[in-house]
C-alpha positions in Angstrom: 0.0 0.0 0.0 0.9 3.5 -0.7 2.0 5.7 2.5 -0.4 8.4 1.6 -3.1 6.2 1.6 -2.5 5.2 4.7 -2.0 8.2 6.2 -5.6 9.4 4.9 -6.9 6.4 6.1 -5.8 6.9 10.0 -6.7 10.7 9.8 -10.1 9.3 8.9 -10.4 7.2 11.8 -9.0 9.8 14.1 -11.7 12.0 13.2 -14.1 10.1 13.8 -13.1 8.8 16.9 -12.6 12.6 17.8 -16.1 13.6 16.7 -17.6 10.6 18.4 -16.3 11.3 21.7 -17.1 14.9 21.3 -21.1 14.8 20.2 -21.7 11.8 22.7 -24.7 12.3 24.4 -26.3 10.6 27.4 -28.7 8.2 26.7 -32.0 9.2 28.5 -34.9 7.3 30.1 -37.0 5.4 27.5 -40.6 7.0 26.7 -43.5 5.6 28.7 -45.8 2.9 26.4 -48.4 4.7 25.1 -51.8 3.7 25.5 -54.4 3.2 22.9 -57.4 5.2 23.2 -60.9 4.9 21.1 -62.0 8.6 19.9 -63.8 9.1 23.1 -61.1 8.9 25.6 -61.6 4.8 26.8 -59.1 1.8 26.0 -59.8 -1.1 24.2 -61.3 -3.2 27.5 -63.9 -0.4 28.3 -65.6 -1.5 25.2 -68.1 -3.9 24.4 -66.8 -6.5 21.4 -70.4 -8.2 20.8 -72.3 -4.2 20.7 -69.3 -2.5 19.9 -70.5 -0.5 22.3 -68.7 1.8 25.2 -70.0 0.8 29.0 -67.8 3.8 30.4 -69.0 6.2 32.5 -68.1 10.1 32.1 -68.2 12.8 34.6 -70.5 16.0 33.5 -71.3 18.7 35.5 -74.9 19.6 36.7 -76.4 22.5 37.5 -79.9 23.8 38.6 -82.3 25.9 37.3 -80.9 28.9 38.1 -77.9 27.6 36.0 -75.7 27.4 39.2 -73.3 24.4 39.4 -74.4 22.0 41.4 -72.6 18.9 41.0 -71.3 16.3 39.2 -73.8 13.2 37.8 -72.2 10.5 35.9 -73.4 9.4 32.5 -72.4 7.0 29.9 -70.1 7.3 27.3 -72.1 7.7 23.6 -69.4 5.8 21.6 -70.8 3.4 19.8 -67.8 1.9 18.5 -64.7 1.3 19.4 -61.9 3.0 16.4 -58.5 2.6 18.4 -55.7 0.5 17.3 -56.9 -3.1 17.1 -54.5 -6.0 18.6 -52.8 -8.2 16.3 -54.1 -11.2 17.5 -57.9 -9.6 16.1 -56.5 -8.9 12.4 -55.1 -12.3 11.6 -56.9 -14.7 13.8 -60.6 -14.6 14.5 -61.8 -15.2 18.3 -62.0 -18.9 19.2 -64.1 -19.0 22.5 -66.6 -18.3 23.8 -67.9 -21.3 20.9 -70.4 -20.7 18.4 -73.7 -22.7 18.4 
């Protein structure tokens, strides 16, 4: 081999070896799992599979007839299907139990 070539070979390493040690940066905490949500705020087990409905209950506030707050009642949810992320297991493989008559 030529000496040059050699020569542009090492400077090549030594920078980046230099510029490797210089722009390290400290690995931080990995971000939390995020959970999937349906459009109206619930996960995937708040829903009904057979109705497709949502069985969740929401907080409203409630006021009287002089329009003063009064409270909160609780109400269910009005989805009436869930539009999350479906699991894997759902797109490839149908459900085997409960067993269909």
């Amino acid at each position: 081999m030529d000496p040059i070539s050699l020569v542009v070979g090492a400077a090549l390493l030594g920078a980046g070896f230099v510029a490797g040690r210089l722009g390290h940066r400290r690995r931080s905490a990995p971000p939390p799992p995020v959970t999937p949500l349906c459009g109206c705020g619930h996960t995937l087990s708040q829903h009904d599979t057979d109705s497709n409905t949502c069985y969740a209950e929401l907080r409203r506030d409630t006021y009287d007839k002089r329009g003063r707050w009064s409270g909160h009642s609780w109400v269910p949810c009005t989805c009436r299907q869930y539009v999350g992320p479906r699991p894997i297991d759902e797109v490839f493989v149908p459900r085997v139990l409960p067993p269909s008559d």
